[in-house]
C-alpha positions in Angstrom: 45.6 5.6 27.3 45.2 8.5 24.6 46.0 5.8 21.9 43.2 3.4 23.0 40.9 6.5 23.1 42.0 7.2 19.6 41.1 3.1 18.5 37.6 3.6 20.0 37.3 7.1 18.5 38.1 5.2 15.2 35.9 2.0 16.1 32.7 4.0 16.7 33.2 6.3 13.6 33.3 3.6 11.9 30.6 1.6 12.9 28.2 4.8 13.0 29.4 5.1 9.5 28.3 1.9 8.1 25.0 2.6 9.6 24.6 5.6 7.7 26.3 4.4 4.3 24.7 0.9 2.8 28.1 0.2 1.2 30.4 0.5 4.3 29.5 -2.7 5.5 30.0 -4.6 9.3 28.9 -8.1 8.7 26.3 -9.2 11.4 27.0 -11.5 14.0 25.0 -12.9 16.5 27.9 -13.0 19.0 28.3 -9.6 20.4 31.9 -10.0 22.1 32.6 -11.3 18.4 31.2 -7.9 17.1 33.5 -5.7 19.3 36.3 -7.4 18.6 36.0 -7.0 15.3 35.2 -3.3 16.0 38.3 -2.7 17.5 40.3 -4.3 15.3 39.2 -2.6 12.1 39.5 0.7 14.2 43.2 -0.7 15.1 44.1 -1.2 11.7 42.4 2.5 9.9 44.0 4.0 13.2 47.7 2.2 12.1 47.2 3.4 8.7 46.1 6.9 9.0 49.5 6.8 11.8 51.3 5.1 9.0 50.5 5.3 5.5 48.5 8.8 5.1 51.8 11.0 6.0 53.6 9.7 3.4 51.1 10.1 1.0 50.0 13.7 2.1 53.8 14.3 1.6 53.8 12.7 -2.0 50.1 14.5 -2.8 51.8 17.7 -1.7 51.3 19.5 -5.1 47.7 18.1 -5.9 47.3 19.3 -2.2 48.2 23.0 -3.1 46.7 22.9 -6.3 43.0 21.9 -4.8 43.7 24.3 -1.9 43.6 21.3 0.6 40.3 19.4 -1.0 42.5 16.5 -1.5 42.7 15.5 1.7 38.9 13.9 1.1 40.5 11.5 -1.2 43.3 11.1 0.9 41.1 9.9 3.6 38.8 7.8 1.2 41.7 5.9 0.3 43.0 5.1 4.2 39.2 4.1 4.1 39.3 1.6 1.4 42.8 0.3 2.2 41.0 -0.7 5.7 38.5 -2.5 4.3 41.5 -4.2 2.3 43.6 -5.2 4.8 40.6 -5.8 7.1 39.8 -8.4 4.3 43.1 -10.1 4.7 42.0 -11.0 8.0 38.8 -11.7 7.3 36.6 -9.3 9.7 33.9 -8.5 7.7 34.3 -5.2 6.9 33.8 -3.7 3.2 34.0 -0.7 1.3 31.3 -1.2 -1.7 32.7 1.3 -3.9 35.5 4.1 -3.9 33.9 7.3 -5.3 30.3 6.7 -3.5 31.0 4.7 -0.3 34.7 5.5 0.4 34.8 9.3 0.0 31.2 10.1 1.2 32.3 7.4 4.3 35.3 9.5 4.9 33.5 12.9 4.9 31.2 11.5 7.6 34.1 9.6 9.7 36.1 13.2 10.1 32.7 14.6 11.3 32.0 12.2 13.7 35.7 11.9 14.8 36.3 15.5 15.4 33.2 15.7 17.6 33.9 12.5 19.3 37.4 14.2 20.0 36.0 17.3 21.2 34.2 15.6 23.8 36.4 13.2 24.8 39.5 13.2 26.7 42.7 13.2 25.0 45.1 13.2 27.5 46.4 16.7 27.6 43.2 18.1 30.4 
């Protein structure tokens, strides 16, 4: 249960995130259950990779980490960002990153916002 929590943590980040940022980008559909699949799926697949990929490049950013007292981990999260958008694009669910430096690390900024708050309220589990 705590990990489907975690996808629809993800999912409405996300999507409140593109509303916010013109270049994170969740083509329209007219078909809602269409929309919310698609929802869930990109917040599947940034969930899998922030499980996945981001430890073992926090490990391998380790001394940019120290060196910017822990600011990298902005552009550690912009890049979980974009690769979403990539591998969403591989599966063709409409979601884009316009651009890395604008979209993707301003996007991220506002993502660990809205996560940590949507985490604070919701239940995780451990009550």
């Amino acid at each position: 249960m705590s990990f489907l929590i975690k996808v629809l943590v993800n999912a409405l980040a996300l999507w409140i995130t593109s509303r916010i940022i013109d270049g994170i980008v969740f083509e329209d559909t007219s078909d809602t259950t269409a929309f919310l699949l698609t929802l869930g799926a990109v917040g599947l697949i940034f969930g899998v990779l922030n499980a996945v990929i981001k430890p073992i490049l926090f490990v391998l950013s380790l001394p940019i980490m120290l060196l910017t007292l822990g600011l990298f981990t902005f552009i550690l999260n912009a890049i979980m960002l974009w690769l979403t958008s990539w591998v969403a694009g591989w599966f063709d669910l409409g979601f884009r990153v316009e651009s890395f430096w604008w979209d993707a690390v301003l996007g991220a900024l506002i993502i660990t916002i809205i996560s940590m708050i949507l985490n604070a309220v919701l239940p995780d589990g451990r009550d």
